[in-house]
C-alpha positions as CSV (number, residue, x, y, z in Angstrom):
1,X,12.3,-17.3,7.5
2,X,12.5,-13.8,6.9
3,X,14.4,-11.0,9.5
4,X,14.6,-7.7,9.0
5,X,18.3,-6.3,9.8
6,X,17.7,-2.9,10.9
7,X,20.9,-0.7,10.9
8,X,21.6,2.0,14.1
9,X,24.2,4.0,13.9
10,X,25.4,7.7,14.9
11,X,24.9,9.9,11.6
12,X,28.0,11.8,12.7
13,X,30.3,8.3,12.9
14,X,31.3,8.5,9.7
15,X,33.2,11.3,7.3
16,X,31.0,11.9,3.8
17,X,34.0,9.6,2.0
18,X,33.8,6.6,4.8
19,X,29.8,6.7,4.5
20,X,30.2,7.0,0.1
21,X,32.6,3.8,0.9
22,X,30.1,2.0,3.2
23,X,27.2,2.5,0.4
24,X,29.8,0.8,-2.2
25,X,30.5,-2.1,0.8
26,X,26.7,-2.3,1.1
27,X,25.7,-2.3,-2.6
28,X,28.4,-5.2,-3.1
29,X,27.0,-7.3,0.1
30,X,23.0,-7.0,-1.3
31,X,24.5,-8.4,-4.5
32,X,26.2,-11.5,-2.6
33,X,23.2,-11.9,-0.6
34,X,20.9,-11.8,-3.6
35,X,23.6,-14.6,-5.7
36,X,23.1,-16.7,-3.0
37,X,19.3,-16.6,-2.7
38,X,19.3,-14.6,0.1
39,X,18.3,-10.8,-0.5
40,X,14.9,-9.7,-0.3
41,X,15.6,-6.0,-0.1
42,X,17.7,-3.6,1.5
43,X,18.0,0.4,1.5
44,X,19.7,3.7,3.0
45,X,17.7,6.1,5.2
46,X,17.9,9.9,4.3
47,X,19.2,11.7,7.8
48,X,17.2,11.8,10.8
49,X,16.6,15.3,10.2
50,X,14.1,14.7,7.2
51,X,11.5,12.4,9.1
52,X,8.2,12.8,9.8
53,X,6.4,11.0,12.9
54,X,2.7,10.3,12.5
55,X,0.4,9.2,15.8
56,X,-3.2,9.2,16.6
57,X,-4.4,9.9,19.9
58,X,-7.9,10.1,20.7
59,X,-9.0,10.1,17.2
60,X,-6.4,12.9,16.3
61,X,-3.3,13.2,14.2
62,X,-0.4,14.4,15.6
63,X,2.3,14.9,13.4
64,X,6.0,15.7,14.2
65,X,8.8,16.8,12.3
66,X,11.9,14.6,13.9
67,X,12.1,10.9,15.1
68,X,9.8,9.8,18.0
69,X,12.8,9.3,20.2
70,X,15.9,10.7,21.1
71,X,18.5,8.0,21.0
72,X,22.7,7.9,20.4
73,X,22.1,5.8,17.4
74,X,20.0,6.3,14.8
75,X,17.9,4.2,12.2
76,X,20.0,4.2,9.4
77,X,18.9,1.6,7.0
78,X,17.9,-1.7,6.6
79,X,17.8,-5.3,4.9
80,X,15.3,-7.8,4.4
81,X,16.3,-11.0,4.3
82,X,15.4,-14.6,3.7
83,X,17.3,-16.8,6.1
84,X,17.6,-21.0,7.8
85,X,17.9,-19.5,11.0
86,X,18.7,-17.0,13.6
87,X,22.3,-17.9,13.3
88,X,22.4,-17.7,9.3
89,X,20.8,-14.0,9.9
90,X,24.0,-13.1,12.3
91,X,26.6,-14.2,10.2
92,X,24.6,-12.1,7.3
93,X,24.1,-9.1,10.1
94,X,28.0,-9.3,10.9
95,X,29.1,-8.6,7.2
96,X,27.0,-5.3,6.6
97,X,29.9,-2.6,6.8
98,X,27.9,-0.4,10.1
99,X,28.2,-3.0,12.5
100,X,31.9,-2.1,13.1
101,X,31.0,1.2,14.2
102,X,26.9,0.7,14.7
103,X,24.4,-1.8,15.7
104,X,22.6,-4.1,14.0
105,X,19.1,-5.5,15.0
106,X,18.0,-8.6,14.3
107,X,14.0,-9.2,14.4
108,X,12.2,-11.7,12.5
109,X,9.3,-11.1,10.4
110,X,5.9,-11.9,12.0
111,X,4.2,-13.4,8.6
112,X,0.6,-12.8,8.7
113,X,-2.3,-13.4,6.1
114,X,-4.2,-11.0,4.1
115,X,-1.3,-8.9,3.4
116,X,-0.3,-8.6,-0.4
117,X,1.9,-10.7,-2.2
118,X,4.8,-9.4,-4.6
């Protein structure tokens, strides 16, 4: 089954060095996960500062510079993951460098058909 990891964390938690270290820590865990059959994709965000929120109300487009909610934690990155279970996706989850200072979500991917195939 597939689960997306989403990573949450503060973007002032870390110092420029400590979040050049996690990337390294990161990098090296995708490469485990993908020996082992397990990597589907993962990736960094760019700061909360450079997004761009898109929503249509009544046939309108409103668009936003900013994330669509204020939160402590911010969407930092994820992985994509092929995994047995729910408890093969935590101990994967429990590895990524963040979660000792962030949060890490853990939502399994609804597969439905009609959507492209790689």
């Amino acid at each position: 089954m597939k689960y997306m990891l989403l990573v949450y964390l503060n973007e002032q938690a870390m110092s420029d060095a400590e979040r050049q270290e996690c990337y390294v820590k990161s990098a090296q865990l995708a490469q485990d996960l993908s020996t082992n059959g397990k990597y589907i994709s993962a990736g960094p965000l760019h700061p909360v500062a450079t997004a761009t929120s898109v929503r249509v109300r009544e046939g309108k487009r409103l668009v936003t510079d900013g994330p669509f909610a204020e939160t402590r934690e911010q969407l930092g990155g994820y992985y994509l993951i092929d995994a047995k279970n729910l408890d093969e996706a935590i101990a994967i989850a429990e590895r990524i460098p963040v979660a000792r200072l962030g949060t890490i979500e853990i939502r399994p991917v609804l597969e439905i058909s009609g959507l492209p195939t790689n």
